[in-house]
LONU-121992 format. One record per residue (C-alpha): chain; x, y, z; residue number from 1. Coordinates in pm, 1 decimal, padded with zeros to 6 digits. Layout:
<atom chain="A" c1="X" c2="Y" c3="Z" n="NUM"/>
...
END
This chain:
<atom chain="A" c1="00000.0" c2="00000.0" c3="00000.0" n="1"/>
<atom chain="A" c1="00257.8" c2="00245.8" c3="00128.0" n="2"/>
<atom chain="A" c1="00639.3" c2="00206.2" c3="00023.3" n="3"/>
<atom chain="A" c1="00907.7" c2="00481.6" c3="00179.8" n="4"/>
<atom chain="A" c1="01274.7" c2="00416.3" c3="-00000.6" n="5"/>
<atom chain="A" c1="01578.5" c2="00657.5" c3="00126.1" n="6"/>
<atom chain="A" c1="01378.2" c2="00916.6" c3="00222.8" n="7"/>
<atom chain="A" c1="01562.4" c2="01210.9" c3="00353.5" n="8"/>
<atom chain="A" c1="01433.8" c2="01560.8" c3="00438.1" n="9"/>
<atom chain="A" c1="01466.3" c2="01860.2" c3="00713.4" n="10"/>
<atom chain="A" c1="01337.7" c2="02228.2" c3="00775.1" n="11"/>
<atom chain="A" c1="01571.4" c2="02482.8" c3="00584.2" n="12"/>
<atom chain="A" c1="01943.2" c2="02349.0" c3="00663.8" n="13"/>
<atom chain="A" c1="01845.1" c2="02075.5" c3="00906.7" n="14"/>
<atom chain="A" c1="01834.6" c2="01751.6" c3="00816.7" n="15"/>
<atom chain="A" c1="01552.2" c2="01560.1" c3="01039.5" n="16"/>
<atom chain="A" c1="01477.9" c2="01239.4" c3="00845.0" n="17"/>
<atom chain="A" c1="01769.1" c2="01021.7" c3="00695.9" n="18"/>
<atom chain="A" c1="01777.5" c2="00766.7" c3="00483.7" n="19"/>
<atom chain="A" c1="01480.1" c2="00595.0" c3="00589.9" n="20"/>
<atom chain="A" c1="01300.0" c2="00290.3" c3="00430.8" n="21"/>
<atom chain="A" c1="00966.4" c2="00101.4" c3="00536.8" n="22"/>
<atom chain="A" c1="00649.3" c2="00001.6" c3="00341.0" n="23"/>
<atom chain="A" c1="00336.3" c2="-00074.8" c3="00524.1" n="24"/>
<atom chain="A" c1="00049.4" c2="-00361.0" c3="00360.3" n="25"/>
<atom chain="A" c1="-00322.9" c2="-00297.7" c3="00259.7" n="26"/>
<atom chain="A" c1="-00530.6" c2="-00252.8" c3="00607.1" n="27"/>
<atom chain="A" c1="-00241.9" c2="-00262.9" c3="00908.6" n="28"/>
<atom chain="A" c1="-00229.7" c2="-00032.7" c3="01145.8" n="29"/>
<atom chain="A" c1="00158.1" c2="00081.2" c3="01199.6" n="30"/>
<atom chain="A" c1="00231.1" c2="00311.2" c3="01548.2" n="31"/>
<atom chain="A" c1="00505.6" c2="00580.7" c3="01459.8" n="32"/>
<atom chain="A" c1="00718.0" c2="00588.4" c3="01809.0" n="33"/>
<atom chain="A" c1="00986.4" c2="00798.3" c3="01900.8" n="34"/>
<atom chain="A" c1="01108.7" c2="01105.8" c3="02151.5" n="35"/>
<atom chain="A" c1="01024.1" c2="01454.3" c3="02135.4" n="36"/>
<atom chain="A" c1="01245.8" c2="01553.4" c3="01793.5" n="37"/>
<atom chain="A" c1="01235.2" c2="01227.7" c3="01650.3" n="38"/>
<atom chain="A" c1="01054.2" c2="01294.9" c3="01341.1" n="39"/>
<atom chain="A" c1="00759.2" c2="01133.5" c3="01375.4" n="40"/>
<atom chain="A" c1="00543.1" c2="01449.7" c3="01274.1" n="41"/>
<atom chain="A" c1="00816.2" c2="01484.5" c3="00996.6" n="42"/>
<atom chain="A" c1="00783.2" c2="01166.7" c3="00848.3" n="43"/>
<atom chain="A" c1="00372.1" c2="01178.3" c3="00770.9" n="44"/>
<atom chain="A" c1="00391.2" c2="01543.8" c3="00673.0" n="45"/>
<atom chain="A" c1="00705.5" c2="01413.1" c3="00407.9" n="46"/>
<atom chain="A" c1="00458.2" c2="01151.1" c3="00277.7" n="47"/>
<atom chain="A" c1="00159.7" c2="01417.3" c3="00300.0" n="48"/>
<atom chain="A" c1="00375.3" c2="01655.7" c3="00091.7" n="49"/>
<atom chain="A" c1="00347.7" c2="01935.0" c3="00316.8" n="50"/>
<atom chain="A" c1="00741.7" c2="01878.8" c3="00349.7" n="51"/>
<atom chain="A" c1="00916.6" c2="01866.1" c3="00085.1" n="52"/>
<atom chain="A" c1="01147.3" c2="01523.2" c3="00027.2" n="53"/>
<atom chain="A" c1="01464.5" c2="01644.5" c3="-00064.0" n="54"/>
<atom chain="A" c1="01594.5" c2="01304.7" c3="-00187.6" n="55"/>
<atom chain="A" c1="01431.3" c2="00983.2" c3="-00181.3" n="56"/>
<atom chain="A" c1="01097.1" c2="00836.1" c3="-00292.9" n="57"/>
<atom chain="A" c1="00696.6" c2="00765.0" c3="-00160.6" n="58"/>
<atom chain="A" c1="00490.6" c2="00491.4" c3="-00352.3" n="59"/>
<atom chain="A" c1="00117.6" c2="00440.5" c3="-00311.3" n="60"/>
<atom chain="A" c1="-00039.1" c2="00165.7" c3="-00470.6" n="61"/>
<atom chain="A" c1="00336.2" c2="00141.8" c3="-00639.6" n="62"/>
<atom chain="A" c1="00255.0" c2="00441.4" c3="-00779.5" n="63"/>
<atom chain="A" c1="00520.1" c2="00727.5" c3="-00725.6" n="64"/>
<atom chain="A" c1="00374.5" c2="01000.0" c3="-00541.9" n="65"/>
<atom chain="A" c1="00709.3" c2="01212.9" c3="-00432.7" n="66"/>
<atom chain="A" c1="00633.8" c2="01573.3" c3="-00302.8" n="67"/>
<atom chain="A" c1="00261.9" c2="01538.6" c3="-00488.6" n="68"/>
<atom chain="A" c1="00049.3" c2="01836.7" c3="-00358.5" n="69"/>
<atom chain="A" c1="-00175.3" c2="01713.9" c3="-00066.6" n="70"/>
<atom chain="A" c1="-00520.0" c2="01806.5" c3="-00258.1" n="71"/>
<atom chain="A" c1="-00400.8" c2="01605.0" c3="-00504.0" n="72"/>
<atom chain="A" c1="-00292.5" c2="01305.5" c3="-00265.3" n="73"/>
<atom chain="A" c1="-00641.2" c2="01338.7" c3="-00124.8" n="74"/>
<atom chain="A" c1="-00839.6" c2="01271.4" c3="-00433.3" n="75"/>
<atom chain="A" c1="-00589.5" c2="00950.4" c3="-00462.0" n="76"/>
<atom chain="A" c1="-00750.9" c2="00835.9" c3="-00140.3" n="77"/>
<atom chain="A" c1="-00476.3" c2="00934.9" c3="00132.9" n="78"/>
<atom chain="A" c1="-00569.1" c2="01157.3" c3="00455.8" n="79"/>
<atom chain="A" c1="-00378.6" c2="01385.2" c3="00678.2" n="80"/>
<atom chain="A" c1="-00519.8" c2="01436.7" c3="01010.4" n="81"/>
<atom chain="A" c1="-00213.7" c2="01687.1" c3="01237.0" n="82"/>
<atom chain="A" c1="-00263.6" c2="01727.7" c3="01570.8" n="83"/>
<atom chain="A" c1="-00324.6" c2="02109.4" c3="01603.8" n="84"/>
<atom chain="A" c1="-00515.5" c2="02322.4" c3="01389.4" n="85"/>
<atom chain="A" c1="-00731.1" c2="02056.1" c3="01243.3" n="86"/>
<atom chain="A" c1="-01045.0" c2="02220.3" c3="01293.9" n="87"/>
<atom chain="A" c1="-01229.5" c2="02563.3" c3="01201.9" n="88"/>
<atom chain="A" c1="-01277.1" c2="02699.5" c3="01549.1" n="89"/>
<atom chain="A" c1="-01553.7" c2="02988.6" c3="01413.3" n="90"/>
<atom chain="A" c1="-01741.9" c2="02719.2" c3="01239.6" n="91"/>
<atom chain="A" c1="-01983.2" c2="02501.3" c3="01387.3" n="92"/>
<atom chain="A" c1="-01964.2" c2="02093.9" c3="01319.2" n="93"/>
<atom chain="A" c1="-02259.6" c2="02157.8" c3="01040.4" n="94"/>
<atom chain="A" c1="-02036.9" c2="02399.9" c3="00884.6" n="95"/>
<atom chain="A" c1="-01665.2" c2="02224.4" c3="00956.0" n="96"/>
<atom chain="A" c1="-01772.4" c2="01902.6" c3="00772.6" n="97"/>
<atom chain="A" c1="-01910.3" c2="02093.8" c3="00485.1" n="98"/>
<atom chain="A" c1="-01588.2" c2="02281.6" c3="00465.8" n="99"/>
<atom chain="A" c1="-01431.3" c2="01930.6" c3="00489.7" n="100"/>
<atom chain="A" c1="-01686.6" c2="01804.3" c3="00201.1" n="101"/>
<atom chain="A" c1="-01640.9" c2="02088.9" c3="-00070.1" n="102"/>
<atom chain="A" c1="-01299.0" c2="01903.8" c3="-00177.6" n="103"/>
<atom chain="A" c1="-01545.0" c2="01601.3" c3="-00287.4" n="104"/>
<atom chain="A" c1="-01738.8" c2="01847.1" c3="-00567.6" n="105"/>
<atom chain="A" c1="-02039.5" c2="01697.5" c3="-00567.1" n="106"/>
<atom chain="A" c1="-02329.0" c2="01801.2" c3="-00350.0" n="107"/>
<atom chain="A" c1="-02463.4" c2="01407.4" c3="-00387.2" n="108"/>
<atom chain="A" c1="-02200.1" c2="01228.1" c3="-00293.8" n="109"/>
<atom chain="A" c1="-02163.4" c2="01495.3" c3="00014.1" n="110"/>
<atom chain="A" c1="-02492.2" c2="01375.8" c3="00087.8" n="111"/>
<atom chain="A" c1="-02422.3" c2="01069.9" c3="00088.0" n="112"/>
<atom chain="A" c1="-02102.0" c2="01006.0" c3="00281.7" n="113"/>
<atom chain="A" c1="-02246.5" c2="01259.5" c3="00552.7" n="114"/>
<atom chain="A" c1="-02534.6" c2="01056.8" c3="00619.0" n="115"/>
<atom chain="A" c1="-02295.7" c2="00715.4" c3="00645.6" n="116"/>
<atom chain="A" c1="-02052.7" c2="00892.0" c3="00870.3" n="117"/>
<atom chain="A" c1="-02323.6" c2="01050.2" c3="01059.9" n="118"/>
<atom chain="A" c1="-02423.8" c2="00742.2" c3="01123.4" n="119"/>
<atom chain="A" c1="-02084.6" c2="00618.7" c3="01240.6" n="120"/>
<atom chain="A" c1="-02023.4" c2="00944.5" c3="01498.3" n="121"/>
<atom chain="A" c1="-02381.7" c2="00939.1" c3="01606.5" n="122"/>
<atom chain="A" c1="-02289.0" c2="01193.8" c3="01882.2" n="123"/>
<atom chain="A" c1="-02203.2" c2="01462.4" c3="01656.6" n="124"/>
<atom chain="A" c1="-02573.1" c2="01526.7" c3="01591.7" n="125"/>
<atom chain="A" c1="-02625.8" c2="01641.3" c3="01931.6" n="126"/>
<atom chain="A" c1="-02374.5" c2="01890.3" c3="01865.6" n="127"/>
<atom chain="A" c1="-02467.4" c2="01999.9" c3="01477.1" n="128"/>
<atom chain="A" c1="-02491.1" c2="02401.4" c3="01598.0" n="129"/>
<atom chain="A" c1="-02198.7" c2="02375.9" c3="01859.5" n="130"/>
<atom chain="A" c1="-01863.8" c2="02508.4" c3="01796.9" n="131"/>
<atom chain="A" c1="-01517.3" c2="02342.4" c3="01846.6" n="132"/>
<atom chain="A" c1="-01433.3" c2="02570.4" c3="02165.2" n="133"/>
<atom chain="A" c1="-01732.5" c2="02458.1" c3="02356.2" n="134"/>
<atom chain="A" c1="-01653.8" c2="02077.5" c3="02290.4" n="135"/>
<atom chain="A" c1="-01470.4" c2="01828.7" c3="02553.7" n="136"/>
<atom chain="A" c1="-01150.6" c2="01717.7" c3="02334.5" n="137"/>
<atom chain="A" c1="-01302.5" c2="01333.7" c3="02290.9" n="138"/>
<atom chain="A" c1="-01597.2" c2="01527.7" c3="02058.9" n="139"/>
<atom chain="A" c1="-01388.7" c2="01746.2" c3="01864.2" n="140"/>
<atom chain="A" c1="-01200.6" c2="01460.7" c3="01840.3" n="141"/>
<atom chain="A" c1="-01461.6" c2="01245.2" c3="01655.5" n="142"/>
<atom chain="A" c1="-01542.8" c2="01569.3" c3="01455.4" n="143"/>
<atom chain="A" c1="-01224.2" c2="01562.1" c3="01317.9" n="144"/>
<atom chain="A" c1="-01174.2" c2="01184.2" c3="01236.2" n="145"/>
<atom chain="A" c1="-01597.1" c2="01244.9" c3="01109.2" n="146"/>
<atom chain="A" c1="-01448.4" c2="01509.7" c3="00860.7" n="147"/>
<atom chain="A" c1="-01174.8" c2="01266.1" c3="00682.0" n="148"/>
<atom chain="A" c1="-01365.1" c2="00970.9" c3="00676.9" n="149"/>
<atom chain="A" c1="-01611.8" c2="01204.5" c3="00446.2" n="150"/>
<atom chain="A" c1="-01297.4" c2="01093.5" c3="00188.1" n="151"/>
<atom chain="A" c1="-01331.5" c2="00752.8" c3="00267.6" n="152"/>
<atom chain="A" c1="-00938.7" c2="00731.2" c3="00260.6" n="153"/>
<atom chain="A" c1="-00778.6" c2="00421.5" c3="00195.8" n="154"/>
<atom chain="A" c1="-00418.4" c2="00604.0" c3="00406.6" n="155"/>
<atom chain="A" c1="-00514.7" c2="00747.6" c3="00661.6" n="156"/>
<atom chain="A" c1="-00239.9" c2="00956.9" c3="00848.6" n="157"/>
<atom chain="A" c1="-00308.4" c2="01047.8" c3="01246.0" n="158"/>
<atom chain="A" c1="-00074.7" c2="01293.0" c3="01437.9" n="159"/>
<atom chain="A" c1="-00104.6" c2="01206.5" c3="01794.7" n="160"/>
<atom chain="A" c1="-00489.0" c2="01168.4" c3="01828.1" n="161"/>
<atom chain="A" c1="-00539.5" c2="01127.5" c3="02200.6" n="162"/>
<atom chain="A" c1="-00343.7" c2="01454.2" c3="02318.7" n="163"/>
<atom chain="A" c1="-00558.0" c2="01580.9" c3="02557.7" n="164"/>
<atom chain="A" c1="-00783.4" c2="01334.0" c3="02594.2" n="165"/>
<atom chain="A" c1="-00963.8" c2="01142.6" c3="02900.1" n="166"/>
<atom chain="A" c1="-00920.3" c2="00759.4" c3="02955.7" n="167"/>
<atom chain="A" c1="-01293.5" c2="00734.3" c3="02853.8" n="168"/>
<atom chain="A" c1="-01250.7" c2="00940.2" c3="02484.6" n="169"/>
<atom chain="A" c1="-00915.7" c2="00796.5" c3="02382.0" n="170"/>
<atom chain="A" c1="-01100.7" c2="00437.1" c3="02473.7" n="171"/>
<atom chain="A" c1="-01388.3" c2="00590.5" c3="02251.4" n="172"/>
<atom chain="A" c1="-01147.9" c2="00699.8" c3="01979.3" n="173"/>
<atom chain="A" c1="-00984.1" c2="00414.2" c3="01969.7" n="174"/>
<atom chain="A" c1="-01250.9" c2="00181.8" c3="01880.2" n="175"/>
<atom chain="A" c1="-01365.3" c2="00449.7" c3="01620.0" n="176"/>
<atom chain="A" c1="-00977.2" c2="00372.8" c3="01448.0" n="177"/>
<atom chain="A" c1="-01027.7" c2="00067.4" c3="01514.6" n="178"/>
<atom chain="A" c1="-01389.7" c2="00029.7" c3="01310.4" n="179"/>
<atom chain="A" c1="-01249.3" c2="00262.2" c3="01030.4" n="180"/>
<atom chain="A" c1="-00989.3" c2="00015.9" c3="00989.6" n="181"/>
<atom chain="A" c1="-01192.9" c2="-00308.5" c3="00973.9" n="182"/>
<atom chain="A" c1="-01466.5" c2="-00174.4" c3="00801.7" n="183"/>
<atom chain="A" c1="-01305.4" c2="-00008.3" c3="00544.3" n="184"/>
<atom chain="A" c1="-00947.9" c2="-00201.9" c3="00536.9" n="185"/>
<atom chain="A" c1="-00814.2" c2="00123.6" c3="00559.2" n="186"/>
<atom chain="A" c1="-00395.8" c2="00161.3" c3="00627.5" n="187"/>
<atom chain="A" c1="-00380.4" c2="00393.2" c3="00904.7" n="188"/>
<atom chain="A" c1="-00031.2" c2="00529.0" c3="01062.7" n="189"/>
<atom chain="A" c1="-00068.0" c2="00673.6" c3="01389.9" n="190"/>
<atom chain="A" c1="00189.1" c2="00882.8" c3="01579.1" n="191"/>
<atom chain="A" c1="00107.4" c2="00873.0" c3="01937.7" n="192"/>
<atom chain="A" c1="00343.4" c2="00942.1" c3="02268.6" n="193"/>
<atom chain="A" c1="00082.6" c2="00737.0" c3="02480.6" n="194"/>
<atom chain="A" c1="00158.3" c2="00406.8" c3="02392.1" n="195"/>
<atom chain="A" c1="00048.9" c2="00184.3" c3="02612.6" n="196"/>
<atom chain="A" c1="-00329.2" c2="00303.6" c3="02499.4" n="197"/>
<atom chain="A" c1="-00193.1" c2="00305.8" c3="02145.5" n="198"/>
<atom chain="A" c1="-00049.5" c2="-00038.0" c3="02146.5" n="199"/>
<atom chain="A" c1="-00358.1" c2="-00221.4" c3="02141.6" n="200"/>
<atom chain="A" c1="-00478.8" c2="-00063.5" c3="01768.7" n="201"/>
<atom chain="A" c1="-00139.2" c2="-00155.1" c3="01630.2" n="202"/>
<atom chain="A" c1="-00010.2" c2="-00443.1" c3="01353.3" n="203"/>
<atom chain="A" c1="00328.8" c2="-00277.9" c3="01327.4" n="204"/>
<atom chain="A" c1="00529.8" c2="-00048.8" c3="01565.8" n="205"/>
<atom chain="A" c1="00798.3" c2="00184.8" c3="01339.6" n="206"/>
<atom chain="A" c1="01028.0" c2="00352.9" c3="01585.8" n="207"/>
<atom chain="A" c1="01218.0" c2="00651.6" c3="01517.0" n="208"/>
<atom chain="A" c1="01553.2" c2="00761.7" c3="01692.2" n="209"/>
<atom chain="A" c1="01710.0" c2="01117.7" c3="01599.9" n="210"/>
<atom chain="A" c1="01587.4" c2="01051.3" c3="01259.8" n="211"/>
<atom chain="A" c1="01635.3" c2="00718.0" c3="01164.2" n="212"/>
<atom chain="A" c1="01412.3" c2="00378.0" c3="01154.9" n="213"/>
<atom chain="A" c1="01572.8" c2="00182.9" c3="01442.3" n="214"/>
<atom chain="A" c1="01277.0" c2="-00106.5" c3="01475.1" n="215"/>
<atom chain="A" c1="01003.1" c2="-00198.1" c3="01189.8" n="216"/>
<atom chain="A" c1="00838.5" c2="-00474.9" c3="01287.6" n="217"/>
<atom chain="A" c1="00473.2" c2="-00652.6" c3="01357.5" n="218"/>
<atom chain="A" c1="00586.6" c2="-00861.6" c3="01613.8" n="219"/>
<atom chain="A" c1="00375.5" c2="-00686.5" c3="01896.4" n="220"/>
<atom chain="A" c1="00339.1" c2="-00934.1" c3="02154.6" n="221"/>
<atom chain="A" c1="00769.3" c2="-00933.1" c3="02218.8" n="222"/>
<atom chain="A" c1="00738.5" c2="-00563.2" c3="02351.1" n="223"/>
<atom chain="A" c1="00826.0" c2="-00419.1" c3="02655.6" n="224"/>
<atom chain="A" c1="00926.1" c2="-00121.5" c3="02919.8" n="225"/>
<atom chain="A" c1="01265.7" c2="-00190.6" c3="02815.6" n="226"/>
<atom chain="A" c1="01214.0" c2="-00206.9" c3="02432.3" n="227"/>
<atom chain="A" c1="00998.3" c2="00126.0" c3="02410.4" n="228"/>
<atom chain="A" c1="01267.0" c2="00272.7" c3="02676.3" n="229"/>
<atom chain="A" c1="01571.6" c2="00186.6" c3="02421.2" n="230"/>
<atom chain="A" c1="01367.7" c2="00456.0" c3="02123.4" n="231"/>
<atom chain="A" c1="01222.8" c2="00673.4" c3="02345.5" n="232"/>
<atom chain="A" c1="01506.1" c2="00785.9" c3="02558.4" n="233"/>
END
């Protein structure tokens, strides 16, 4: 589904991501671990094209899609979802998921995929007229995942989606990502510093150390405090 070869990019002079390889199959879920500075964040907005690659190449579907424009890479079926800014505060959820839907260009098919992921996020009727500010994080959270899955992406990229979230809405969440993934065999990579409510969701872990791929593997059930301690520290 997703195949990263030698990819290698940074912010002005600084290098952040080097040489790094992985490709992830049709419908897994792969966690993106690392510190603070890793390049975690780096990494999805590199595939996203919101950073430019400056050597290296992405594949989707083994099609090259290199430093592709991210409207562009959303009409090929991939998502970006960052972790700040991913909702119109002055807008209320009526008015942030037609925002969201305009990029489909057709006023049917809105109508369609808004009544199927209505019917998904269920809550977010209750709050049609509310705005972002005057939701608990768990909501805006499902307003935001409610506003990609209007794509129906088939890569779905997540930056940290439990920040600032109670036990109760990241357990929520969670089995929201989980049900996009099975229902939809959607690929979804997930950055997320709390992994131990992360874990659980995940086929793969990818860790990330100063900028390199230092484990890639699906063997979940080997992990522990002293594996996550050797890439996070």
């Amino acid at each position: 589904m997703l195949r990263v070869e030698k990819l290698n990019t940074g912010y002005d002079k600084k290098q952040v991501l080097f040489d790094n390889s992985f490709e992830i199959s049709r419908g897994e879920i792969a966690l993106l671990i690392g510190s603070n500075g890793s390049g975690k964040s780096t990494l999805l907005k590199a595939i996203y094209g919101i950073t430019e690659v400056w050597s290296g190449k992405v594949y989707f579907k083994e099609n090259e899609i290199t430093n592709t424009q991210p409207s562009a890479l959303l009409q090929k079926g991939i998502c970006y979802v960052p972790q700040k800014n991913n909702v119109f505060e002055q807008l209320t959820v009526k008015e942030n998921l037609e925002i969201s839907g305009l990029a489909l260009n057709n006023k049917k098919l809105f109508a369609e995929r808004l009544e199927l992921v209505l019917s998904k996020f269920n809550t977010l009727k209750e709050f049609w007229n509310r705005y972002p500010m005057k939701m608990s994080g768990g909501e805006r959270q499902q307003l935001v995942l409610a506003m990609a899955m209007l794509h129906q992406p088939q890569l779905l990229l997540l930056d940290e989606p439990f920040t600032g979230l109670s036990p109760k809405a990241i357990q929520r969440i969670s089995e929201q990502i989980q049900a996009i993934k099975q229902e939809n065999n959607t690929t979804i990579i997930m950055v997320e510093h709390r992994i131990k409510e992360a874990l659980p969701l995940a086929n793969r872990i990818i860790g990330l150390k100063v900028g390199n791929i230092v484990q890639n593997t699906t063997e979940i059930s080997i992990f522990d405090d002293k594996f996550f301690n050797n890439i996070l520290i």
